[in-house]
Every structure is written in C-alpha cells, then in structure tokens.
N, C-alpha and C positions, 0 to 999 in steps of 0.2 A: 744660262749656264746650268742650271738647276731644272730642264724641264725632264716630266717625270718618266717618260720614255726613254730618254735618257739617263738616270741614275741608278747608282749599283741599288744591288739589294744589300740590305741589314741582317746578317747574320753575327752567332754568337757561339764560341767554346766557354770550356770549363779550364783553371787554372788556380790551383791549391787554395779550390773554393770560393772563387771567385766568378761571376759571371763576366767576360768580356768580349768585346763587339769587334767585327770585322766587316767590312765594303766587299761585297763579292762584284769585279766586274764582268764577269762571266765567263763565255770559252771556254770552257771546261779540261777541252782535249788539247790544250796550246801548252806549253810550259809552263809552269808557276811562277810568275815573278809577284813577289811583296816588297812593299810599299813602306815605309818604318819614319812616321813622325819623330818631329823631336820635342823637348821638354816643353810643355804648356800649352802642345800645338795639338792638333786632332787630323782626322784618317784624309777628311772630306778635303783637306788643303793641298790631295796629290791628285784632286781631280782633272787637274788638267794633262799633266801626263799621264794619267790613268786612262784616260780617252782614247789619247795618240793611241796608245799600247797595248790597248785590249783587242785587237784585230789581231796579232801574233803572240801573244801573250794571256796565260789565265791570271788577272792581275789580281791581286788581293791586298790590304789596305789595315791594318790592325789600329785599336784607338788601344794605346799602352794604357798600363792600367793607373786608375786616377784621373783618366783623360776622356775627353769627348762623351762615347755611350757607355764605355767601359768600367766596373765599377770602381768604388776605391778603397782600399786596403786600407783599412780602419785599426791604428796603430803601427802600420808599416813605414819604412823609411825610404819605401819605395827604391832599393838597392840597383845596382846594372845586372847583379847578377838574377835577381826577380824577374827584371823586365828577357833575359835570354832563357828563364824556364818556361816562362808567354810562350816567346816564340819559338820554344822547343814541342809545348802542348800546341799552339797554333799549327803546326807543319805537322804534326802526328794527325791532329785531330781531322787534317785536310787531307791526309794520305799525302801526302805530296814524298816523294820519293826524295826529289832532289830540287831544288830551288834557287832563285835568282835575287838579290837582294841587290836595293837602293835603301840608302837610310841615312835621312838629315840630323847635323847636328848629336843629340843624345841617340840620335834613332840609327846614327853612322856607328858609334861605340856600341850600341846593342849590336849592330851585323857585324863590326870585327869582332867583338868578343866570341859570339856565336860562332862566326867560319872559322878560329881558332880552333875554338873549341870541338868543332862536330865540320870538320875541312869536307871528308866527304858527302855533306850534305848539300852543299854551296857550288853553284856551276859557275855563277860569274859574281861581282861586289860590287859597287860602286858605292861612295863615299861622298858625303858633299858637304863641304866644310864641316865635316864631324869626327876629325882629329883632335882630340882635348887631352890628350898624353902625350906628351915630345919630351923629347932625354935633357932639356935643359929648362926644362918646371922645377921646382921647387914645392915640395909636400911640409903641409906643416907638422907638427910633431901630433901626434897620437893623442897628448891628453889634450891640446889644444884644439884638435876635431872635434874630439867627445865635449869639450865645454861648449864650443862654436855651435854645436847641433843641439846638448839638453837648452840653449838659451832660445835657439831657432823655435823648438817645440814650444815651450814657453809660452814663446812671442805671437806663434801659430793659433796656439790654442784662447789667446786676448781678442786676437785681432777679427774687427765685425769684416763681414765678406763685402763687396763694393755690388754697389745696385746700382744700373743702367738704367734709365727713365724708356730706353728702347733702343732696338739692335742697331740703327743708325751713329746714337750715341758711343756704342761699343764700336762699331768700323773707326769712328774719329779718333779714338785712344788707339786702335792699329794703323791707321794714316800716320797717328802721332810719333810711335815708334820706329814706321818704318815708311819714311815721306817719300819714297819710289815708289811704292806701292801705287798702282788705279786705283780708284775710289771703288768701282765694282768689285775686284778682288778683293777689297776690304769689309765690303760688305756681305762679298761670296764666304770669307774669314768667320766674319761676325755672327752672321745667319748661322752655322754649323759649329759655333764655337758658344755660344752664349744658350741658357736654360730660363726659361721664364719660373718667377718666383708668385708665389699666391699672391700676392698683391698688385700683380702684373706689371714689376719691373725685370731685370735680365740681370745675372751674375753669368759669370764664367763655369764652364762646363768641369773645368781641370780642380783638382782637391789642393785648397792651398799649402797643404800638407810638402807636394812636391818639391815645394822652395827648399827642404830640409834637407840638406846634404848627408846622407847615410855619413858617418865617421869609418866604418869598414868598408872598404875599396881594397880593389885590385893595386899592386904597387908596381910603378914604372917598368920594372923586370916582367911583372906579369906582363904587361900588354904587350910588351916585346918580345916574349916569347910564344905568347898567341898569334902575334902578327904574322909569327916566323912558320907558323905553321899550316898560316889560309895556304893551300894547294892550287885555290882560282884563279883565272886572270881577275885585276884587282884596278881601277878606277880612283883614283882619288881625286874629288874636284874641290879647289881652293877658289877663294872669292876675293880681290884684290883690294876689297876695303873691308873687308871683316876683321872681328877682332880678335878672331884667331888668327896663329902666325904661321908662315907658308911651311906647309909640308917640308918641302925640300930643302929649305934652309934650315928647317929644325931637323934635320937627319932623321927624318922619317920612312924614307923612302927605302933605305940600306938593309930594313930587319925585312923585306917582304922579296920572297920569292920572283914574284913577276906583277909587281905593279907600277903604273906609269900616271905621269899627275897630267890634270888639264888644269888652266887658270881661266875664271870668266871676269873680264874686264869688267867695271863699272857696277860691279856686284857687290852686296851688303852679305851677312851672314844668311839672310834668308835666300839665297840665290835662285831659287829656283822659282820665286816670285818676283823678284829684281831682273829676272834676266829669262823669261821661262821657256822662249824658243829657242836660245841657244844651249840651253842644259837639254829639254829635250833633243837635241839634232846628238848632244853628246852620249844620251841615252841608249838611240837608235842605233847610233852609229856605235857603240861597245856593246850592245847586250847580245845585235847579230843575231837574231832567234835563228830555228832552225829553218832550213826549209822543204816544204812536206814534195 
C-alpha cells in the first residue's frame, strides 16, 4: 500500500504563519479535487480513494492543522472557522480556480462551511457522515462552553502524552476503536499517524490540544444559511450505524439547493474505511469528472 512509486509527494503552504502539509497526487492538468480529513485523523487515510482518483482528477490531501505533518497552533482552539481560512490559503496557494471537495466527519463541516461561504469556488461536495449541525441539537449556554473549554485547557495542559512501545501497538488501539477495520488498514492508519519520540517510543501525530472545543462557533442559523447558499450539486453520505443521526430525518436536507443523500449499510462513522469500495463506486459515480 505504501510502496514508494506509488505515493504522493509532500508538499507544504503557508497559513497565518503556520507551516502546513498537503499529499500531492499528481495530474496536474485533471480537475482539483481535495481530500479533507476529519478530527484526529490525517491526509495519508484517503489513500485509497486517492489512488482510484488520481487518473481523472488532480487529487490533493491537506493534514488540517494540528494534524499529521501540519504544524500546530500553539495557543489556538483550533476554531472551524481557522480550519476554512487553511483551505481558503490551500486553493489560492494551488491556483486552483475552482475545486471539488470530499470531507469526512469535521473535514465534511470545513467543506460546507467553505462552499457556503465562497459557492463559486466549489463545482461538486460530497459529505460523509459530517453533518454535526441538525435543527433539532441542542447548544449549551455560552457561559457553560466558555467554562467547559477553560477546564478542557487545563486538563490538556496536565495531561502526559501516551507513548506506544511501537506502531503495531498503536494499529491495536485503532482495531480497538474501530473492530471493522483490517488489521493492515490499521496499521496503514498507525504507520502515517503515529511520530516517533527520542526514546523510541511512538505518540500520535495530532496536538492534544484539538480535544478542546473552541466556545465560539457558528450557531445553527449560521450553518443554515450557508448551507442555503452552496450553489453545487451536493452529496451527503450517511452511515447506518454511526452516531450521528440521519441527515434526513434530521431535516437537513430541506436548506440545500440540490442535494441528495446516499446511505452505506453496515458502516460506522468512519465509512470510508468500513466500507471503502462502496463509498468509492459513490465517489466515481457523483464527482463525473469531465471528459477530455
């Protein structure tokens, strides 16, 4: 899975002084579609639809920031709106005119946020279980965020980082998590996800910092009226044992112009490791590149 003829190259932009990393899969002259992990996760985890897709598509892969090679934002709360000026400098810094997004989990709220935001930047969307705003959540009060997060930091700033005797070690804590998983994709996980420490043990790549839920967010109207605004055709893939709850019944579906949900049977929140040739067949089949 990892051999070297086969993997992207490592490149890197600039973002409000930050250095952070992106997977070039190559193709240059194809369309741009990017890649957009979700919380804790990193770039190297969309390699395998990366692959399929790099043949009619110039794929690219961002590790957000705090994440994977990308650095981390040292006193930040790591906000959603941080993570869509990334990828506002990402797509500038790539030239890229107009763009294709896929984005799991937190990485699906960075691309609505974004196609909201900047509609004609966005030619197609896709979503995969990373709807985490539906009109019948419940926001806790304002000063109870702000306490909830100065105790987070707190607790952040006590707590020793966890050390892996080695990256086997770490795949078995992602087996553990998530028991559908292959053992090689946990270890293709672990390998790209874990940093060796001077002592030559392995912690995680991701800044534990992330766990901290910024207190300032976007509120429920907001996302609804960015949603209202994505322009693209629009992809939403739900996962039938995730523990987020189905688009459609949460009346999500009604603020977007022209989106349509897929459901993949027998899939966890991570779907696109749970289930990965049926999300990519869903890929191919909505993203329709062009043809030359």
């Amino acid at each position: 899975m990892d051999a070297t003829s086969d993997a992207p190259e490592s490149r890197y932009y600039q973002s409000q002084g930050l250095r952070l990393h992106f997977t070039d899969w190559g193709n240059p002259s194809a369309p741009p579609l990017i890649l957009i992990h979700g919380g804790l996760d990193h770039a190297r985890s969309w390699d395998h639809p990366a692959r399929a897709l790099r043949a009619n598509f110039h794929v690219v892969a961002p590790d957000l920031r705090g994440h994977g090679q990308s650095a981390w934002a040292t006193g930040s709360s790591y906000s959603l709106a941080d993570h869509v000026y990334d990828l506002t400098c990402l797509v500038k810094s790539s030239g890229f005119e107009q763009v294709a997004l896929v984005g799991h989990s937190m990485g699906g709220m960075v691309s609505l946020t974004y196609a909201g935001a900047f509609p004609q930047k966005v030619s197609r969307l896709v979503v995969l279980d990373g709807v985490t705003n539906f009109p019948a959540r419940r926001v806790k009060p304002a000063d109870v965020r702000i306490a909830d997060w100065a105790g987070d930091l707190d607790k952040f700033a006590q707590r020793k980082i966890h050390r892996y005797a080695s990256v086997a070690d770490g795949a078995e804590r992602i087996l553990h998590r998530n028991p559908r998983l292959a053992r090689a994709q946990a270890m293709h996980l672990a390998t790209h996800g874990l940093k060796q420490n001077a002592d030559g043990t392995y912690s995680w790549k991701f800044d534990p910092y992330l766990r901290a839920r910024a207190p300032y967010r976007l509120s429920l109207e907001d996302h609804v009226e960015l949603w209202s605004r994505i322009a693209c055709p629009t992809l939403l893939v739900s996962a039938s044992e995730s523990f987020l709850p189905d688009p459609e019944k949460a009346g999500v579906l009604k603020h977007f112009k022209q989106a349509e949900l897929a459901k993949i049977a027998g899939a966890g929140h991570w779907l696109q490791h749970d289930k990965p040739d049926e999300v990519l067949g869903l890929l191919k089949g909505f993203l329709d590149p062009p043809r030359s």
